[in-house]
N, C-alpha and C positions, 0 to 999 in steps of 0.2 A: 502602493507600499503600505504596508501593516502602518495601524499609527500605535502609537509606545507609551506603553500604559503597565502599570507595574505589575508584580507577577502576584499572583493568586498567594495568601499565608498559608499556613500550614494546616492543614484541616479543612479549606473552605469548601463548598458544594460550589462555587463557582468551576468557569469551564477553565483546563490545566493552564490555558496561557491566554494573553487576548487576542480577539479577533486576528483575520486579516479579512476584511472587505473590499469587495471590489463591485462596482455597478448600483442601481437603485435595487430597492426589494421589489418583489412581486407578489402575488397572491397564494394561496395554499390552505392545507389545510389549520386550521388554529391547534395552539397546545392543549388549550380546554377543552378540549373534544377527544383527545387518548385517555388511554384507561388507566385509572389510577394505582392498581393490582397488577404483579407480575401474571403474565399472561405463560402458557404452554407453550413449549418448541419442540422441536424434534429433539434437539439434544439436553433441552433443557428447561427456562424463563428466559422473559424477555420483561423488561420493566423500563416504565417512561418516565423519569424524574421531570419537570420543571423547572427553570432555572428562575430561581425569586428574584432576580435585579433584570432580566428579557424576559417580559409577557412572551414573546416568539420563539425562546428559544427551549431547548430540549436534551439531557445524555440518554444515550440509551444506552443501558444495562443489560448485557447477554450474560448469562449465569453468576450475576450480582457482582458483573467485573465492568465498570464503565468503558464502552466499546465506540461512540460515536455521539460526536455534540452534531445539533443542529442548530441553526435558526431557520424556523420555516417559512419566514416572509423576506429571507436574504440568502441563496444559495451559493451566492460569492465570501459566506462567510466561512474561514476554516479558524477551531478555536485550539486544536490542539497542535503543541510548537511541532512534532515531526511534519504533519499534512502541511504546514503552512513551510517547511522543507521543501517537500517535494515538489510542492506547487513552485516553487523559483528552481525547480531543475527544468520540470513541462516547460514555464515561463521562457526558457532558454531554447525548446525548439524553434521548428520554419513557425510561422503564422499561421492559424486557422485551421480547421478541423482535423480533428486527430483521430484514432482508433484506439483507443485505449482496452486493459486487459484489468481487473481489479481481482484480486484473487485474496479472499475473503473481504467480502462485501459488506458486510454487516448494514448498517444505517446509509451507506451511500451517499457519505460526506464531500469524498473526492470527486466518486460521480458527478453526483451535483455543481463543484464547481469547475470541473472542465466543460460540462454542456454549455453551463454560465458566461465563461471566460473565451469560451472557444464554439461556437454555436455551429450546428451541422457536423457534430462531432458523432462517432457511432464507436459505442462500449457494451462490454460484454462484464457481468460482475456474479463470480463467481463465490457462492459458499456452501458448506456444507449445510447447515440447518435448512430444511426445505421450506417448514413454516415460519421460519425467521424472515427469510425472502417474503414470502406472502404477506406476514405483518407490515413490513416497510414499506412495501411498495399500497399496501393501503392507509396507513398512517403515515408517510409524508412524501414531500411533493419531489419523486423523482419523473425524470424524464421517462415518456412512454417508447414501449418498444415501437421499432427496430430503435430509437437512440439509444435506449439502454434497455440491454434481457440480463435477466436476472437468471441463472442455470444454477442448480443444486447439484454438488456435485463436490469429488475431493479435488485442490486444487491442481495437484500433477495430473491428475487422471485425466483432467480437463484439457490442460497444458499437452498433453500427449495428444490429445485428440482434434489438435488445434492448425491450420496449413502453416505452411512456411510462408517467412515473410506477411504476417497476416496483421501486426498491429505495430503503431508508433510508440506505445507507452507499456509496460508491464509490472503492476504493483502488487509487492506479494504484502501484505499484513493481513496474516496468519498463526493464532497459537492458540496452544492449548495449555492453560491455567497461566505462567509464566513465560512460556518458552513458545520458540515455531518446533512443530513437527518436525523429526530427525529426517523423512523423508522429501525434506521439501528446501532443506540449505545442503546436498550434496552437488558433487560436480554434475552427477548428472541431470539434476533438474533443471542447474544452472544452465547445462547445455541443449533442454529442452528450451527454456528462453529464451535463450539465443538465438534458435534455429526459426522461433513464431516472430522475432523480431522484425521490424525491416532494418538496410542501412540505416545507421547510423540513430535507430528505434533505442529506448533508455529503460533499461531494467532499475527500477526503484525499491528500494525492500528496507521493511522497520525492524529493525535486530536490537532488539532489547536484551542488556548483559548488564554483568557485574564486574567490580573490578577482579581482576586485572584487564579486566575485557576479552577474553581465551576467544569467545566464540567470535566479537566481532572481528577478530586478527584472521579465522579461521576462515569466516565465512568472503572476506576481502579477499582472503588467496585463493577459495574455490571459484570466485569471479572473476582474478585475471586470468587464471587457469583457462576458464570457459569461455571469457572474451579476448582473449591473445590471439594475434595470430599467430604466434611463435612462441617462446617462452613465456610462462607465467609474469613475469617478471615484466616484461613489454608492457603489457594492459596497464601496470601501474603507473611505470615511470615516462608513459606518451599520454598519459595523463586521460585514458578511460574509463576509469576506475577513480570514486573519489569515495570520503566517509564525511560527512556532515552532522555535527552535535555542537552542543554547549560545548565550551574550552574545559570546562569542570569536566564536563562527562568525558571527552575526547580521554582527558588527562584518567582516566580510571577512578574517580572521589566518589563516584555512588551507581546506584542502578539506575537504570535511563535506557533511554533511546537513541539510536543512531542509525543515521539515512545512511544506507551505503545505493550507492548508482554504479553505475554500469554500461558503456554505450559503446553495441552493436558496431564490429568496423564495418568500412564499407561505404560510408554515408556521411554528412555533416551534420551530427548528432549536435547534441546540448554540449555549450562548451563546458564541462566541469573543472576544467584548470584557466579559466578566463578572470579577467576583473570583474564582469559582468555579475557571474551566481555570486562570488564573494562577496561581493557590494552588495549583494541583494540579503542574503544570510545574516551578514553586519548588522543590516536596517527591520532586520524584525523585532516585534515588541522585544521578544528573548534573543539578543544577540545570538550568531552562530560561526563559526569556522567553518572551512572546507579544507581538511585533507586531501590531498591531492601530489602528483610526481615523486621526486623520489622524497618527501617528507611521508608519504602515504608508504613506498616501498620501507623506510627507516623503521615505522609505527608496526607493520605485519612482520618484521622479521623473520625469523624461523617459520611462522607457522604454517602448515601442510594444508594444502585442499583436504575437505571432507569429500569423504566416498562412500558411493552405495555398498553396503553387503552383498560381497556375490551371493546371487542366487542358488539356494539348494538343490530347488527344484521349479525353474522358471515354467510359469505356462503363459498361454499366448493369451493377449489381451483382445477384446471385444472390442474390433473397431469400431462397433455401431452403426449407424445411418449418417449419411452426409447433413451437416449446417450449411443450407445454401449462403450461409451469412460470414461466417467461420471459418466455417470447413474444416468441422468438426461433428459428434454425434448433435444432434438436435432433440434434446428433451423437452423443447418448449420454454415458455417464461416463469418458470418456479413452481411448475404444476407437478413433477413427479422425482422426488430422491432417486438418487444412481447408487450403487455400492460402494463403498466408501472406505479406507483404512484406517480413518483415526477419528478419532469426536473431540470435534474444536469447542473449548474455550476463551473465552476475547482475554489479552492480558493488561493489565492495567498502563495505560499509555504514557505517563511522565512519572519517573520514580521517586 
């Protein structure tokens, strides 16, 4: 359990929320040894702040947007309040190794601590900056492949190319400047997740909005859409669909972040309408709610699933080569960009 420590002022370079910790630290590389100057990427820089109150710890900055805190001698450590989220939904599957799916990967915060939390776990983290990938994975201490491949690549195109049934866990935090990519919160992509999921496997996604919150109403009803077996409407109020924020944020008073989940039927997923996640959300440093049943159905209203633009002139996609791991294309561990639809920027993680 997070221990409760007050929240960052207004302005600080400290990291957006405190810790949550879990286990001893272990060995890695030191801070003092990254590079002080933003470095080259494919889409951009990449820059390594220090954090002045942790000798160990670290943000990383993809295109001068704080994208991922680390502590490099604690991998159980998550500083920012959404990851310390999602971490008590994982928290709520079976026990023990999981297959997780990271879909922009930047710093490899989450990675790090399911390998941590969940040891013999196998993750696949996907982002579009190719030299992004290659920087992290030598500047801090992730897990070696096969636990975790790092593939360069757009996140649907990946997603597309990925078997059924292929992972327990699916995290999209993805954007470019403020927002995710229009192509990456439609029904259809939702229902590409779906389909890589296993029973009762938990779709996890950081949707950062403004009030009145349009998109996160928006993107909750392209999920029960996608995760219903029947009406839209089901997924919410059987309670597999939840939205998790600050009660401020929930309530629409500013920009921020919110977890919206999602679990796969079929399977005894994470409970997201239990006392269990509540409890846990309650007891973070930054208290949290979960929406969920028909308070969750009251909250999305009216609002319509997003949908893909038909296509004008669809052409066929390039299966590729089989991921003997995946079972997906296989480009290796961050050695070569794929073609791509959009150039990601990280968006700033607590508003």
């Amino acid at each position: 359990m997070a221990r409760r420590t007050s929240r960052r002022p207004p302005g600080s370079s400290a990291p957006p929320t405190p810790p949550r910790r879990r286990g001893p630290a272990r060995g890695g590389p030191a801070a003092s040894d990254l590079p002080d100057e933003p470095v080259a990427t494919t889409t951009g820089t990449a820059r390594v702040e220090r954090d002045p109150d942790r000798p160990s710890a670290v943000t990383l900055y993809v295109n001068g947007v704080p994208s991922s805190y680390l502590d490099l001698d604690d991998p159980g450590m998550l500083a920012f309040e959404y990851m310390q989220q999602m971490a008590a939904v994982v928290d709520e599957l079976h026990p023990g190794p999981v297959r997780a799916l990271h879909l922009g990967a930047a710093g490899c915060s989450l990675p790090r601590w399911v390998e941590h939390t969940r040891p013999g776990s196998t993750q696949l983290g996907v982002d579009l900056d190719a030299r992004l990938l290659e920087l992290v994975r030598a500047w801090f201490d992730l897990p070696r492949s096969p636990r975790l491949r790092l593939r360069p690549d757009d996140a649907r195109h990946a997603v597309e190319g990925l078997a059924d049934a292929s992972f327990d866990v699916v995290v999209r935090d993805v954007f470019h400047g403020d927002r995710t990519p229009d192509h990456l919160v439609t029904l259809g992509m939702a229902e590409e997740v779906r389909r890589v999921l296993r029973p009762g496997g938990v779709y996890l996604v950081n949707c950062a909005d403004r009030p009145p919150l349009a998109s996160v109403r928006r993107e909750l009803a392209t999920l029960a859409a996608a995760f219903g077996e029947g009406a839209g409407a089901g997924a919410l109020e059987e309670g597999r669909v939840a939205a998790i924020a600050e009660p401020a944020q929930l309530k629409g008073r500013r920009y921020g972040n919110v977890v919206l989940a999602a679990v796969a039927p079929g399977g005894a997923g994470p409970g997201l309408a239990g006392p269990g996640l509540a409890r846990a959300v309650r007891s973070l440093a930054v208290p949290a709610r979960v929406l969920v049943g028909g308070e969750l159905r009251t909250f999305v209203g009216p609002a319509a699933p997003l949908l893909d633009p038909t296509p004008a002139d669809p052409t066929p996609a390039d299966p590729g080569s089989a991921d003997p791991t995946f079972g997906g294309p296989a480009p290796g561990d961050a050695t070569t960009a794929r073609p791509a639809t959009d150039e990601r920027a990280r968006a700033p993680r607590e508003g």
